[in-house]
C-alpha atoms as one frame of an Amber mdcrd trajectory, in Angstrom:
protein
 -14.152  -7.428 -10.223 -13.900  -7.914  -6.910 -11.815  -4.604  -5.740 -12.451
  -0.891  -7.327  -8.942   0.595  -8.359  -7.818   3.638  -7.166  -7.637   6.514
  -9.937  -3.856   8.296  -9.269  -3.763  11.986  -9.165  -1.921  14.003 -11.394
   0.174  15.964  -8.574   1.653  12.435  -7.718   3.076  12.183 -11.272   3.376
  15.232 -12.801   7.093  16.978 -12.482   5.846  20.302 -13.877   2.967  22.654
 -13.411   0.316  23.000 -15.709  -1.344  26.643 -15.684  -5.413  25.759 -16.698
  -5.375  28.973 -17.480  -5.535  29.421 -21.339  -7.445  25.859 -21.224 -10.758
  25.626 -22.807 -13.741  23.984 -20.931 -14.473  20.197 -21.935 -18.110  21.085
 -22.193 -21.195  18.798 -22.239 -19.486  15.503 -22.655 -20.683  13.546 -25.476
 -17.955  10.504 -26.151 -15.074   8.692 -24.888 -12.218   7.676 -26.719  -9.782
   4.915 -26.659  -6.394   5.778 -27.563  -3.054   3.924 -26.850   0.536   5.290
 -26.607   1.978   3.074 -29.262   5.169   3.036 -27.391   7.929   0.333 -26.902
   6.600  -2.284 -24.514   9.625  -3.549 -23.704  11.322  -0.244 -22.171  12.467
  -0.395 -18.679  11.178   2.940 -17.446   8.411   3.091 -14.381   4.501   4.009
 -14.641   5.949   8.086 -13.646   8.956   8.219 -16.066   6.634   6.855 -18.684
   3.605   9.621 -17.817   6.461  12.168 -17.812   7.841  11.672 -21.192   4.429
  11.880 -22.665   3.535  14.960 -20.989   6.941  16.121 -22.384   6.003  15.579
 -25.884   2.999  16.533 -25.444   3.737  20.124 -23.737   7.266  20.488 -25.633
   7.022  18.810 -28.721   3.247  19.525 -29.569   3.065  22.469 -27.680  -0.122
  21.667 -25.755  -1.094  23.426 -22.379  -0.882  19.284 -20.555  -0.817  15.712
 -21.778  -3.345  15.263 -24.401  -5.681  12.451 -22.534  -7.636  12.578 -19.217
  -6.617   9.357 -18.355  -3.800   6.961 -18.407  -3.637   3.437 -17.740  -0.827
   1.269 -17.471  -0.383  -2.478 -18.950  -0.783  -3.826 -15.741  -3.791  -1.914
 -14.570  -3.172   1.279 -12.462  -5.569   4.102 -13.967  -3.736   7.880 -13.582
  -5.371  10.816 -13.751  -4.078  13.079 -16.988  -5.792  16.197 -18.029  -7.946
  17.407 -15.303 -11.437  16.359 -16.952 -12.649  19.868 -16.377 -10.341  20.604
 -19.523 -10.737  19.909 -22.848  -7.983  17.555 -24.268  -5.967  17.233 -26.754
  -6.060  13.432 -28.316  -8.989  13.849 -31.424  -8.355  16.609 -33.653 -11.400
  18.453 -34.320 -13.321  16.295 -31.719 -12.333  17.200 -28.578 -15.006  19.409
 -27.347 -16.912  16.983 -25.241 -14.901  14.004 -25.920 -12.930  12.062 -22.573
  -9.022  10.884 -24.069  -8.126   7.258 -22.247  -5.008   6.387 -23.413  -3.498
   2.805 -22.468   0.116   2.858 -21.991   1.939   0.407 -24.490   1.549  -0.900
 -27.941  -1.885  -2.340 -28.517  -1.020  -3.953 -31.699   1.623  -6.099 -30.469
   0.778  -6.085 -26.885  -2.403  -8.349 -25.467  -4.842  -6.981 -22.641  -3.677
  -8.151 -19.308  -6.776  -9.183 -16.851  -5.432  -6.093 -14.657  -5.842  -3.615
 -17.807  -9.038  -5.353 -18.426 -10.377  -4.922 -15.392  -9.227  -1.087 -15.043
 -10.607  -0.020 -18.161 -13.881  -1.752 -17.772 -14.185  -0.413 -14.334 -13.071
   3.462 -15.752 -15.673   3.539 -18.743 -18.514   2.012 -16.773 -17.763   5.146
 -13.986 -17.708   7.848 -16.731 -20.560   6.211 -18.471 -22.530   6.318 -15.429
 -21.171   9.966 -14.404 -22.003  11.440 -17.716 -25.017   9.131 -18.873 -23.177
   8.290 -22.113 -24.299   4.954 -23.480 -21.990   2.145 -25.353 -22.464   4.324
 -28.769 -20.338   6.627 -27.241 -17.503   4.719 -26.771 -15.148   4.982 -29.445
 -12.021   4.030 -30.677  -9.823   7.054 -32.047  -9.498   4.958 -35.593 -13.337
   5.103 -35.964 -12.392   9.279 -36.514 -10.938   7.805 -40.029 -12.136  10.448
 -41.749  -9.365  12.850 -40.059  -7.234  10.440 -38.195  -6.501   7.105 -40.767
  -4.509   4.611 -38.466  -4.649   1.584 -36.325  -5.192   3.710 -32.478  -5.859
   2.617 -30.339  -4.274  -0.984 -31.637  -5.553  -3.571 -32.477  -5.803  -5.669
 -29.194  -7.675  -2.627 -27.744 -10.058  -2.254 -30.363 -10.987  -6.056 -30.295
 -11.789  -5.033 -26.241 -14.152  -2.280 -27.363 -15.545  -4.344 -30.067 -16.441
  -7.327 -27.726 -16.942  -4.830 -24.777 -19.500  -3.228 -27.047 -20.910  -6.847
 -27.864 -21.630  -7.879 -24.191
């Protein structure tokens, strides 16, 4: 890859304020997990529409303290900052002490990996690999959870990534 991409900060996105305050630590970071949004690729909304009516669900719906993931990446490549990755997330039940949420924007199980999304998430893991001294073991998908979280996240086009990413 011949450029690095930029990562986009939350306070470009984000239409509401987030108070850390009642927001547990991530801690000593131990995994990171691959998640995708299993929403409609075909919608017309933009990258910050799209970032907004997660964080929506997530803070409305759910009733979490921010959007569940620490990153964000859209089908085309552009990486956003989520969570801040000070924070614990919200994206593995019972798991998230320690554990980085990247969730790719789209339906993985319909959807293919564009060389842009490819690139991205390569170049994201590698830097939080090499930030936090994980190795490829740590690198999940969330459907290798199973025993708490049965499913096909984060679809099946992104799991064949990891596998082969994994593989290399």
């Amino acid at each position: 890859m011949e450029h690095k991409p930029k990562v986009i900060e939350a306070s470009v996105w984000k239409e509401i304020l987030i108070d850390t305050g009642k927001m547990e630590k991530l801690g000593s970071v131990k995994f990171i997990t691959l998640h995708h949004t299993n929403s409609n690729p075909l919608h017309p909304y933009s990258d910050k529409v799209r970032l907004n009516k997660i964080l929506d669900f997530h803070t409305k719906a759910r009733g979490w303290n921010d959007i569940g993931y620490h990153f964000l990446i859209s089908p085309g490549g552009k990486i956003y900052e989520g969570r801040n990755i000070a924070f614990q997330g919200a994206h593995v039940e019972g798991y998230n002490q320690g554990n980085i949420g990247i969730a790719v924007i789209g339906d993985y199980n319909v959807e293919k990996v564009s060389q842009g999304l490819n690139d991205a998430l390569r170049y994201l893991v590698e830097k939080l690999m090499k930030r936090f001294g994980l190795s490829i073991e740590d690198l999940k998908g969330h459907r290798d959870f199973k025993e708490i979280h049965p499913g096909t996240c984060p679809g099946d086009f992104i799991y064949q990534w990891l596998r082969e990413y994994n593989n290399e």
